[in-house]
C-alpha positions in Angstrom: 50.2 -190.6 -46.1 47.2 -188.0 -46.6 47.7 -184.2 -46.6 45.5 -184.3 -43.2 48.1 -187.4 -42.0 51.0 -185.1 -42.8 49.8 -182.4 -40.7 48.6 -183.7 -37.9 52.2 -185.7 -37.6 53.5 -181.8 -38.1 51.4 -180.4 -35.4 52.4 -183.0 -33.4 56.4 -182.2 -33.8 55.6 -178.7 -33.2 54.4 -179.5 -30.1 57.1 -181.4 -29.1 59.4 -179.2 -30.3 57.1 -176.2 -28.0 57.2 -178.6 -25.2 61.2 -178.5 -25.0 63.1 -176.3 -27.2 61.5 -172.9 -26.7 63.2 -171.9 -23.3 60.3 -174.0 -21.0 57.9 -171.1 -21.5 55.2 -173.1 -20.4 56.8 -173.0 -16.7 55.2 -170.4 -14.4 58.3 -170.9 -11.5 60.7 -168.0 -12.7 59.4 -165.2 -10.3 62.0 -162.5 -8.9 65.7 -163.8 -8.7 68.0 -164.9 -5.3 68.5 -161.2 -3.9 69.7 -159.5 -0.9 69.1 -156.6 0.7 72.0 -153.9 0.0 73.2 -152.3 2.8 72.8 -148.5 1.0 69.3 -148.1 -0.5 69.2 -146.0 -3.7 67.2 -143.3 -4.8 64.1 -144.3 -6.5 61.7 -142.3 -8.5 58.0 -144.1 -9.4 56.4 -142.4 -12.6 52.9 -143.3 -13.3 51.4 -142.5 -16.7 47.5 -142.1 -16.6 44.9 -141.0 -18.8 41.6 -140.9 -17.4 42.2 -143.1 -14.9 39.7 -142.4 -12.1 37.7 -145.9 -11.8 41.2 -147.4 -11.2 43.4 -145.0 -8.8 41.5 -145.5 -5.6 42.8 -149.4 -6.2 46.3 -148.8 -7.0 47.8 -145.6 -6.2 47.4 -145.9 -2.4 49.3 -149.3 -2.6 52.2 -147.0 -4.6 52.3 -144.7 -1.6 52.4 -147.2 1.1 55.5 -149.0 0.1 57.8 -150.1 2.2 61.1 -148.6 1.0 64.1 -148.3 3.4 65.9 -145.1 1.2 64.4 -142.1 -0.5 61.5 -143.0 -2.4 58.8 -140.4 -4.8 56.1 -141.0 -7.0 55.5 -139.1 -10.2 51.9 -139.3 -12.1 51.7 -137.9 -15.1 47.8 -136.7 -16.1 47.7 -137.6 -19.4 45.0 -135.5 -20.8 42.3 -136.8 -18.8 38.9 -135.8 -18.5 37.3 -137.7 -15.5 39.1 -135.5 -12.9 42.3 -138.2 -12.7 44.7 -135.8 -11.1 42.9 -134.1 -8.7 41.5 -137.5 -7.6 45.3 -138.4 -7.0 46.4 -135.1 -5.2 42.8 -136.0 -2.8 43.7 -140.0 -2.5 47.4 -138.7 -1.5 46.2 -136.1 1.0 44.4 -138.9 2.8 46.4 -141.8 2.7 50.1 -140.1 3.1 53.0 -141.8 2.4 55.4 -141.5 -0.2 55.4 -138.0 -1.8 53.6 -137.3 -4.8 53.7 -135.1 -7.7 51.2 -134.4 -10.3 52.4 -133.0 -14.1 50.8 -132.9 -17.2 52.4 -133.1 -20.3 50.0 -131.3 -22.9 49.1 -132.8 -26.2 52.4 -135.3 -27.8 54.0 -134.0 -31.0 53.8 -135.9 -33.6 55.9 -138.9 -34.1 55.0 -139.4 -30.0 52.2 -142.3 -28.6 50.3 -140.2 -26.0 51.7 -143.0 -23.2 55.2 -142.7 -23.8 55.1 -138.3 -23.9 53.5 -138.6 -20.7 56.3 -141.4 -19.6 58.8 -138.5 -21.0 57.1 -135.9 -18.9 57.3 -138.0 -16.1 61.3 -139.1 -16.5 61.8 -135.4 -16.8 60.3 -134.5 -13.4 62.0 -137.1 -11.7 65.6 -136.8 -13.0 65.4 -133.4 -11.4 65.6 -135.3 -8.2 68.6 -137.8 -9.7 67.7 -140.7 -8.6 69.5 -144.6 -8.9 66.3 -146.1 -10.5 63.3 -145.5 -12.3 59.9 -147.7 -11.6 57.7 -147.4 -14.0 53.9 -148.7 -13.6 50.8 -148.4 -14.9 48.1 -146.5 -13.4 45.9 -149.9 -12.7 48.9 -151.7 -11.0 48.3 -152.3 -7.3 51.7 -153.3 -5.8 52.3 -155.4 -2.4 53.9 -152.9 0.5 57.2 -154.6 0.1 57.3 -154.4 -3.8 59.7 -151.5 -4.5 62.1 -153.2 -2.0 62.1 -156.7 -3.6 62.3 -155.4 -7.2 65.4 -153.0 -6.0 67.3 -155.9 -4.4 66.8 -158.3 -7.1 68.3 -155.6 -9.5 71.4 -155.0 -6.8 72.0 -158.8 -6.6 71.4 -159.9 -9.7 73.4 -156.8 -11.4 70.3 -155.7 -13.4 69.5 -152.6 -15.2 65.9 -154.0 -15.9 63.7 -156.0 -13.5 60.4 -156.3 -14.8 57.3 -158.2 -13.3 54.4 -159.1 -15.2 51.3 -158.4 -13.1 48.6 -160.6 -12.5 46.2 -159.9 -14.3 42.1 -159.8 -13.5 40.5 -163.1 -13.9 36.9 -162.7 -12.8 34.4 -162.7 -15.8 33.7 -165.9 -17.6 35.2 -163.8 -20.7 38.5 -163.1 -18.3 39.1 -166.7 -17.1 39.1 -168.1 -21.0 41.1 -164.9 -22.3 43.5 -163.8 -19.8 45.9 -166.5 -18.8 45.6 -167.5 -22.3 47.0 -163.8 -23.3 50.1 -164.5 -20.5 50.4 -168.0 -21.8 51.3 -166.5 -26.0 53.0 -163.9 -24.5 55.8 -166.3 -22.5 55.5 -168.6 -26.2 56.8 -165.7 -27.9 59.4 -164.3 -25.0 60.5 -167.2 -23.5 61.5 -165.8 -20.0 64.2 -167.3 -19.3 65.9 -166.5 -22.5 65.1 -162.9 -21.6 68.0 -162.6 -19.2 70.2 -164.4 -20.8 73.1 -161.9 -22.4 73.5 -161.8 -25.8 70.6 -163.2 -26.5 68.0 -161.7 -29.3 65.0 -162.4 -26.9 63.9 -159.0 -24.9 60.6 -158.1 -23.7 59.0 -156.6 -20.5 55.6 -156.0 -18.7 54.7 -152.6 -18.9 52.8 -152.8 -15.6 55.8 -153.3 -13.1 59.6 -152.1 -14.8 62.1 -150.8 -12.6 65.0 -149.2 -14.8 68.8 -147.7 -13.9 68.5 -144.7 -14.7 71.7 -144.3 -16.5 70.8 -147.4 -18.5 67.8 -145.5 -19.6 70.3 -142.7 -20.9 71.7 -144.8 -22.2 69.4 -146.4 -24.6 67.8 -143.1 -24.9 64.4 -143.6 -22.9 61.8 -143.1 -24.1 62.9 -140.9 -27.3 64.3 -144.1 -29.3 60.9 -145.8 -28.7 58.7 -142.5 -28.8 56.5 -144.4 -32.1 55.9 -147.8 -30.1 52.6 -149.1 -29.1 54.0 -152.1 -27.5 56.1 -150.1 -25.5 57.5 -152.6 -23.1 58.7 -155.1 -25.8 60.2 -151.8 -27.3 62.0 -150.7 -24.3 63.5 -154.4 -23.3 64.8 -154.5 -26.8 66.2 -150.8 -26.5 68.1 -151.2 -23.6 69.5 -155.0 -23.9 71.0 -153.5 -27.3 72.5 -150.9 -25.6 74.5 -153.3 -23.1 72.1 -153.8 -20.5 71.5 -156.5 -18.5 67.8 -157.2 -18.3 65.3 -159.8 -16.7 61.5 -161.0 -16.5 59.5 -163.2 -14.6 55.9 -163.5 -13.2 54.8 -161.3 -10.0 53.4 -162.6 -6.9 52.0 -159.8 -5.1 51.7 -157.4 -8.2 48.1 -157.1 -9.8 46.1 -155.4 -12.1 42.7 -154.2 -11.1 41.6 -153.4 -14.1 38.5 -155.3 -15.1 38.0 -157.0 -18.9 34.3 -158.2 -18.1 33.1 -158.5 -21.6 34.7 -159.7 -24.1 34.4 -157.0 -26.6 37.0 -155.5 -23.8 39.5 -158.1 -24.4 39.3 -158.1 -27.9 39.8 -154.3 -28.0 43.2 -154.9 -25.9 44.4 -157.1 -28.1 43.5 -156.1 -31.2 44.4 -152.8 -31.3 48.5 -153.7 -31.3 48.4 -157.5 -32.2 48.9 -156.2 -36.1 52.0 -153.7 -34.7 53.3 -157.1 -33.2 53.9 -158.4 -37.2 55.5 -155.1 -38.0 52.3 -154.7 -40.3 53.5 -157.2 -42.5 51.2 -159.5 -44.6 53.2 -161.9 -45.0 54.2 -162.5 -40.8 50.2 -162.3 -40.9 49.4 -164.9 -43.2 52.5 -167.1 -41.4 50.5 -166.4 -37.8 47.1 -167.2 -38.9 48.8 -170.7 -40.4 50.6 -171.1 -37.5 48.1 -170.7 -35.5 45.6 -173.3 -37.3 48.3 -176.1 -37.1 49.8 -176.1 -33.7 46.5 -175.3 -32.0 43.5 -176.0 -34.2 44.7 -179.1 -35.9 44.9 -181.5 -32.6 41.2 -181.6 -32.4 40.0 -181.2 -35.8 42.5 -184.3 -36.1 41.1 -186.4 -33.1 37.8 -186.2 -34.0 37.6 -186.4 -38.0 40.4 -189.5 -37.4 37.9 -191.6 -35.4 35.1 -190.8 -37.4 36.9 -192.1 -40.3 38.4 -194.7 -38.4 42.0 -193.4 -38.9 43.8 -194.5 -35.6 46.6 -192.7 -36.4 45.6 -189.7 -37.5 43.6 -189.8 -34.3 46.7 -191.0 -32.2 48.9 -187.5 -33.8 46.0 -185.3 -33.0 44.7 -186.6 -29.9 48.7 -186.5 -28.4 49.0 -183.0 -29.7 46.5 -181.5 -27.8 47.4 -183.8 -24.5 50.7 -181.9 -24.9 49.0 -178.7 -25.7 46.7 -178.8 -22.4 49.6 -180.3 -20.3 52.0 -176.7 -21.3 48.8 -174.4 -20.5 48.2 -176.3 -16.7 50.7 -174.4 -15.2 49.4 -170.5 -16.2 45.9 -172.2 -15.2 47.5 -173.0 -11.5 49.1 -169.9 -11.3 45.5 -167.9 -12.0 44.2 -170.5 -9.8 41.6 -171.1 -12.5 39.6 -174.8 -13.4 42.6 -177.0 -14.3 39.7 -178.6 -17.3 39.9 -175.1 -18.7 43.2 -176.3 -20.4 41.0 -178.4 -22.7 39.6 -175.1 -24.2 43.1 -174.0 -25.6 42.1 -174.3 -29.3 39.0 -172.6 -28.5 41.2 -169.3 -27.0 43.6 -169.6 -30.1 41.2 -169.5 -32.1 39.9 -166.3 -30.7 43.4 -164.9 -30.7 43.4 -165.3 -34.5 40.2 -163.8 -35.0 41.5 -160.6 -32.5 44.8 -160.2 -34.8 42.9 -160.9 -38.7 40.8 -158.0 -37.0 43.7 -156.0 -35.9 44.5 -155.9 -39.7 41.6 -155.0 -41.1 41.6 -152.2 -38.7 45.2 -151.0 -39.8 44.2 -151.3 -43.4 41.1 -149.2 -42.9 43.0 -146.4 -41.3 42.0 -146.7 -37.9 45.6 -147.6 -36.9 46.0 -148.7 -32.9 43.7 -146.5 -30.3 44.7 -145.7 -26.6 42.2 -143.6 -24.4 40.5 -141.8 -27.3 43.7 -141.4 -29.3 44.6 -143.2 -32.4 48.1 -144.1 -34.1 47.6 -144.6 -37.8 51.3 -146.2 -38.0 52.7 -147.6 -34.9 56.0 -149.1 -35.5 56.6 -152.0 -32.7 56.2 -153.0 -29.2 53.8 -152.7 -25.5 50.0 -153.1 -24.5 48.9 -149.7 -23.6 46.7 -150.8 -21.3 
């Protein structure tokens, strides 16, 4: 057999093996778990980080103060810094809507050693522990929750015994640069944190969304939150893995009525989000780089480049390995399609996205090995150590 034989029969048994030994990522059916409503409702405090966040807060922070929540129930944002008037806007949006009480700190400039995100997160954990509540929801300022979402996340946790329930929003798919980007970013991200491995115990496998994460608070004591994450630019990866290590119980599925409004319409927009911490993802390690970029080529460029150049040369089975790989390729990605209600022929396009993707995290580390380090909101990390989107 040829080199290009021998790997297209590889990216074929990659994709088998993708298809079902990595915990069925490709499924999009593991949403919040069997729960019932307890019959005493803790205490739960909602702290918002946001940093210039004014286009946004009109879209999400009312939905924050609307909820539906049976106990006692208060919402902390934390101004980050920001110069478009972001606090007063929320102190105006909260005088007209009502609701849920809100409070408005700022944190000042983070030391060193401290992401912006997570000092303001700190802030934020500070105020509310004053009020010593059961649970801690953490959310993003762009997150737009359903009336009922504080309720449904707190009785999943009660039931299930959880000391992290987290949701990954649905995301904006709008722009033509959105619908081939987006589900594709949801679709790597289950690859690489299977979800339903997440919750088993004692397993390695721990991520979160960063959007939607509702955290005991003495489970956040407990694995020192945010302090023993305060370098991370993937933050949510970071703080699954922080308190699973210490003992905690922790789970994460898709959401149904939890969104982000934040629009991506171009795609230099997308490639900024994911280029600025797809290089922390690798640790900043050339070596997990160069193993990504291959492993990128042969389980998603390789099927096509294989189907086509095999029935030009008139190699059926070259043609047969690649052609088969990408049918199971673009069979794993119809679910996240359905489930961002997107063209099911978009699935076809896979290789296209990937390739993208390995353009966005090559980039990432040129970026890191010119010094410009990860940026969030005008600030930049020269040396971010792990894990969440800092959307």
């Amino acid at each position: 057999m040829s080199a290009v034989a021998w790997t297209a029969v590889g990216s074929l048994a990659a994709w088998l093996w993708l298809l079902l030994g990595q915990g069925f990522f490709w499924r999009t059916d593991l949403r919040l778990p069997l729960r019932r409503e307890p019959d005493d409702w803790p205490s739960v405090c909602v702290v918002v980080p946001a940093r210039d966040e004014a286009a946004v807060l009109p879209e999400s922070l009312p939905s924050l103060l609307a909820q539906d929540y049976p106990g006692r129930a208060e919402v902390f944002l934390v101004d980050d810094g920001s110069s478009d008037g972001t606090g007063e806007l929320a102190r105006e949006l909260a005088r007209t809507h009502g609701g849920l009480p809100l409070t408005v700190g700022s944190p000042g400039e983070p030391p060193a050693g401290w992401t912006g995100k997570l000092w303001a997160v700190r802030h934020g954990i500070g105020l509310a522990r004053a009020r010593g509540p059961e649970y801690l929801l953490l959310t993003d300022a762009d997150i737009a929750h359903a009336p009922d979402s504080l309720r449904t996340l707190v009785a999943a946790a009660r039931t299930g015994g959880f000391d992290l329930v987290s949701q990954m929003a649905r995301l904006r798919v709008e722009s033509v640069w959105e619908r081939l980007v987006v589900p594709a970013f949801v679709y790597f991200f289950a690859q690489l944190y299977p979800f339903r491995w997440i919750a088993v115990k004692g397993s390695r496998t721990a991520a979160a969304a960063g959007g939607c994460v509702l955290l005991r608070a003495d489970a956040a004591e407990r694995a020192r939150i945010p302090d023993a994450i305060r370098h991370a630019v993937i933050d949510d990866v970071a703080l699954a893995r922080a308190v699973k290590r210490s003992g905690g119980h922790i789970w994460l599925g898709l959401a149904e009525r939890v969104d982000s409004v934040r629009p991506y319409p171009r795609l230099h927009d997308l490639w900024r989000m994911v280029s600025r911490s797809a290089y922390a993802q690798l640790r900043h390690n050339p070596l997990l780089l160069l193993g990504t970029v291959l492993g990128l080529a042969v389980v998603y460029l390789v099927p096509p480049v294989a189907l086509f150049t095999g029935l030009a040369a008139g190699r059926t089975g070259i043609a047969a390995a690649g052609g088969l790989a990408w049918l199971l390729m673009t069979a794993t990605y119809l679910p996240m399609l359905r489930y961002y209600r997107q063209p099911l022929w978009l699935a076809a396009s896979l290789p296209v996205t990937a390739f993208l993707y390995l353009l966005m995290t090559v980039d990432s580390a040129v970026q890191h090995y010119r010094g410009r380090g990860a940026a969030w909101k005008g600030r930049t990390y020269a040396r971010p150590d792990t894990a969440l989107d800092e959307r």
